[in-house]
Residue frames as a rotation matrix with the C-alpha (Angstrom) as fourth column:
UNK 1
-0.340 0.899 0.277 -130.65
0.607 -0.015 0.794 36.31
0.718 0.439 -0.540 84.87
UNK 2
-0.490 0.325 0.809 -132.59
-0.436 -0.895 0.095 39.35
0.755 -0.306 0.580 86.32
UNK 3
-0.917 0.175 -0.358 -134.88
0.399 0.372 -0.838 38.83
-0.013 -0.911 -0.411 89.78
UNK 4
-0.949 0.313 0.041 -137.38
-0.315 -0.947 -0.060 40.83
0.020 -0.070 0.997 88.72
UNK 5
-0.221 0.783 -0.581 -140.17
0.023 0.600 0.800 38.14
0.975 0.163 -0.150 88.60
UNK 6
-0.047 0.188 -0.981 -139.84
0.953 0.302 0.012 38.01
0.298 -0.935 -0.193 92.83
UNK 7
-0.954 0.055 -0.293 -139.07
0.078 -0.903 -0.422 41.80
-0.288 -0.426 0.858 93.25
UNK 8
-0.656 0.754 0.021 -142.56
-0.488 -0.446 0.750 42.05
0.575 0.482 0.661 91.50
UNK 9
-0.139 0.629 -0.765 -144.40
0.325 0.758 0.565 39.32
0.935 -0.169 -0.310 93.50
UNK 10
-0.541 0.138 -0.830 -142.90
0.840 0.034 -0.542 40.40
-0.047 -0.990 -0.135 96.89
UNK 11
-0.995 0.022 -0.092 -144.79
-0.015 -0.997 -0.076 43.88
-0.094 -0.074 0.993 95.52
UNK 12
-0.642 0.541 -0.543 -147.74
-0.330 0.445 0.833 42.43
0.692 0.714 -0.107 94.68
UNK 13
-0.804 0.097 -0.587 -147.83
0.379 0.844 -0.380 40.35
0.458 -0.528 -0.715 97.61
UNK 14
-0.911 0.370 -0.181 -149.94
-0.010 -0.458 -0.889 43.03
-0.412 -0.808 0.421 99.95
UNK 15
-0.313 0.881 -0.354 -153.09
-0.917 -0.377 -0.128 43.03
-0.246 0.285 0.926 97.38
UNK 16
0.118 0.873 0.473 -153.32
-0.595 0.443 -0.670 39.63
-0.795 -0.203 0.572 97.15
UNK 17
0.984 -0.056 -0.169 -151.84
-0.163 0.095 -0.982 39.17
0.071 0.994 0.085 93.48
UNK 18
0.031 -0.981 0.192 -149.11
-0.256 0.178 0.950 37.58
-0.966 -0.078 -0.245 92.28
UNK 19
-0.303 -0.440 -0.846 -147.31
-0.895 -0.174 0.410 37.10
-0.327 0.881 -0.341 88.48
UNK 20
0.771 0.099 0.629 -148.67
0.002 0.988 -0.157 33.62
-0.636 0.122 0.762 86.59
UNK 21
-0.263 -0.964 -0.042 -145.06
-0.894 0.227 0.386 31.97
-0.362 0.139 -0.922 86.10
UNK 22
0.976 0.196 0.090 -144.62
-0.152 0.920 -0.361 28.55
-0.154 0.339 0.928 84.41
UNK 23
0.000 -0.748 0.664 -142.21
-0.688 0.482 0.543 26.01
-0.726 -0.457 -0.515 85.22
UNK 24
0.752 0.372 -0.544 -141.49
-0.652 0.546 -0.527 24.31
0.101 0.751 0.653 81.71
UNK 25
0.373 -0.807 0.457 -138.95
0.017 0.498 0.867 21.23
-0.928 -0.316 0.199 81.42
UNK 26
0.868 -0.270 0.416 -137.48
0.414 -0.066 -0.908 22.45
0.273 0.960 0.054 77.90
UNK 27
0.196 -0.657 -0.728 -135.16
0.949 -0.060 0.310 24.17
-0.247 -0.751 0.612 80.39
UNK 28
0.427 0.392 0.815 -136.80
0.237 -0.918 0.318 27.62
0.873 0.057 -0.485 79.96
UNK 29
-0.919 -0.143 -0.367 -136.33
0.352 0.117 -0.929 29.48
0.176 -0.983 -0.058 83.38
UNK 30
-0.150 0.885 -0.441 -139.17
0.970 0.046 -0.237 30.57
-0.190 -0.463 -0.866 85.32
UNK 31
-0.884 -0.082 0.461 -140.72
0.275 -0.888 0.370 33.55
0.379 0.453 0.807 83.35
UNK 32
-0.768 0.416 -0.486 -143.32
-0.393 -0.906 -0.155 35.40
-0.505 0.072 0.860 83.28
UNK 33
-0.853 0.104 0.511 -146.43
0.406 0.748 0.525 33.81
-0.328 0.655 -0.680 81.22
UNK 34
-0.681 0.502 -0.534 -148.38
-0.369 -0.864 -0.342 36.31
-0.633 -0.036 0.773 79.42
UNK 35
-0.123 0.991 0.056 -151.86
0.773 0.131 -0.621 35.93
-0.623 -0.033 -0.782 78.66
UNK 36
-0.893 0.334 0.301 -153.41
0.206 -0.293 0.934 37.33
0.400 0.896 0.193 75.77
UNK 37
-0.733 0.440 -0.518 -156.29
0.310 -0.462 -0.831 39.80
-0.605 -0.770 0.202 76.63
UNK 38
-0.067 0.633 0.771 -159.57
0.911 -0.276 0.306 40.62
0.407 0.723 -0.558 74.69
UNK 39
-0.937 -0.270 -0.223 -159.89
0.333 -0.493 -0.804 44.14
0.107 -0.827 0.551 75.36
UNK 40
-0.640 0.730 0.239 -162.95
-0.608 -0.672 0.423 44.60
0.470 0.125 0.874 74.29
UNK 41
0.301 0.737 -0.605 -164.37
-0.036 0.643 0.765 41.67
0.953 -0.209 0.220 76.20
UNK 42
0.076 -0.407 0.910 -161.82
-0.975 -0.223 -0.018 41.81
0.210 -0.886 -0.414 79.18
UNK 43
0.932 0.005 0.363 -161.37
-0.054 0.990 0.127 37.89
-0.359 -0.138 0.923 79.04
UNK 44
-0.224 -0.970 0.089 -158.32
-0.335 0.163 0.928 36.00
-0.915 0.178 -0.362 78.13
UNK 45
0.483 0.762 -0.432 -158.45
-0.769 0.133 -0.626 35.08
-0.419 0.634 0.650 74.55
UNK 46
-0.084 -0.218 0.972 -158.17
-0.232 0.953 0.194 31.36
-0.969 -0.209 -0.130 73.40
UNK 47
-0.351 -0.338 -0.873 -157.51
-0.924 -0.026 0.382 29.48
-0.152 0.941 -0.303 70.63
UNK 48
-0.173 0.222 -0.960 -159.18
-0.212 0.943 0.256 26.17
0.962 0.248 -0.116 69.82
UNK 49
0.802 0.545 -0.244 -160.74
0.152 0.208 0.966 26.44
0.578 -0.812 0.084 73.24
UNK 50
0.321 -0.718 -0.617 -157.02
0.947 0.226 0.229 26.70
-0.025 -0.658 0.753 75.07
UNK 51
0.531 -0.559 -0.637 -155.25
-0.102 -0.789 0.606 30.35
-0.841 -0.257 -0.476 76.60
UNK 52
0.689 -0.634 0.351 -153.44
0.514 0.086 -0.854 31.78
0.511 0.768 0.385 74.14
UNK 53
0.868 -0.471 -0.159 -150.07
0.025 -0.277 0.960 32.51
-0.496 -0.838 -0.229 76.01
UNK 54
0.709 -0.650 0.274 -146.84
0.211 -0.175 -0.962 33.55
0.673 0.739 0.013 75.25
UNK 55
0.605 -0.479 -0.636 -143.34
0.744 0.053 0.666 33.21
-0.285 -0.876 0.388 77.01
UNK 56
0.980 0.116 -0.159 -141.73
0.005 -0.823 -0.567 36.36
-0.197 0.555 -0.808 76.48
UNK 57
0.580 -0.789 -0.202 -137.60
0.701 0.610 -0.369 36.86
0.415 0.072 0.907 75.50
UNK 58
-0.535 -0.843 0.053 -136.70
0.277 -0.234 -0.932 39.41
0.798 -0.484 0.359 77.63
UNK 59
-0.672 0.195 -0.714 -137.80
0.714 -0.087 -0.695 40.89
-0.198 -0.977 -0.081 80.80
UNK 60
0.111 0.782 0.613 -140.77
0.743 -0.475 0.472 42.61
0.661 0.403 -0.633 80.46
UNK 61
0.863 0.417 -0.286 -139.82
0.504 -0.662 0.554 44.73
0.042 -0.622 -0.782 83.34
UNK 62
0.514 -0.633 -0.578 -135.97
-0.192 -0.742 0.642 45.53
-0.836 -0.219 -0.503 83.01
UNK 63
0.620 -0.246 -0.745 -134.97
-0.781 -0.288 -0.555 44.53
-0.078 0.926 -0.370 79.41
UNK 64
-0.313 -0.796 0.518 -132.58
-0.729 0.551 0.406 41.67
-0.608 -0.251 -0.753 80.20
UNK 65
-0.353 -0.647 -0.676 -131.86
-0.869 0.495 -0.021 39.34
0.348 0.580 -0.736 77.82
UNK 66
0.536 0.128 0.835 -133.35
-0.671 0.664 0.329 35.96
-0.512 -0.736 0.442 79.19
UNK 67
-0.388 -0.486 0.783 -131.03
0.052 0.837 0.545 32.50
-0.920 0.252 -0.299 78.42
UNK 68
-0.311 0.064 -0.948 -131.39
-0.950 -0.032 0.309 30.90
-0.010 0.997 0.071 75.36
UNK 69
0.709 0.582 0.399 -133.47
-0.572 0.805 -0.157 27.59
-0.412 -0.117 0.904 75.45
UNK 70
-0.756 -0.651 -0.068 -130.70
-0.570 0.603 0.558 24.77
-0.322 0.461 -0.827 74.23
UNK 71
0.653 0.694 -0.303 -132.79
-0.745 0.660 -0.095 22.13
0.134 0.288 0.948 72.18
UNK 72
-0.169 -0.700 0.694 -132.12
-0.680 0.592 0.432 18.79
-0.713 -0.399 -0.576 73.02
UNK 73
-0.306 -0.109 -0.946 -131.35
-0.950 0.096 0.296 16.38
0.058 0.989 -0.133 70.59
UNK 74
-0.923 0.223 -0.313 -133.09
0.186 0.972 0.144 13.04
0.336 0.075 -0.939 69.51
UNK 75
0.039 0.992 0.120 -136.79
-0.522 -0.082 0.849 12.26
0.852 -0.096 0.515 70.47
UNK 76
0.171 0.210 0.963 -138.20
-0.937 0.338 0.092 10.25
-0.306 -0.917 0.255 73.41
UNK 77
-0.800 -0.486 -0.352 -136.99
-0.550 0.828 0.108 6.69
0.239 0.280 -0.930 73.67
């Protein structure tokens, strides 16, 4: 898997700003978590009151391929 989530942060770092990442336990890796923008309002725009967000499947910055999520079988015990 690509690095390109830290090469961006450590670029970032000087202004203050940094990528919003999410740490899921479905056994995603740590992407990217992109936020849905009104543009005409400049806000984030929500569904039923909640971010609408979206994890993306490849690198938004160098094309790579991210993993494939494995689903795990059965439900919670």
């Amino acid at each position: 898997m690509c690095d390109c989530v830290n090469l961006v942060n450590e670029k970032l770092r000087p202004g203050g700003h940094r990528l919003n990442t999410a740490i899921t336990f479905d056994g995603r890796p740590e992407v990217p978590l992109i936020s849905l923008i009104r543009t005409d309002a400049w806000k984030v725009e929500t569904r039923r009151g909640q971010p609408s967000s979206f994890w993306p499947s490849y690198c938004p910055f160098c094309g790579e391929k991210y993993p494939e999520v494995e689903k795990a079988e059965g439900g919670a015990a």
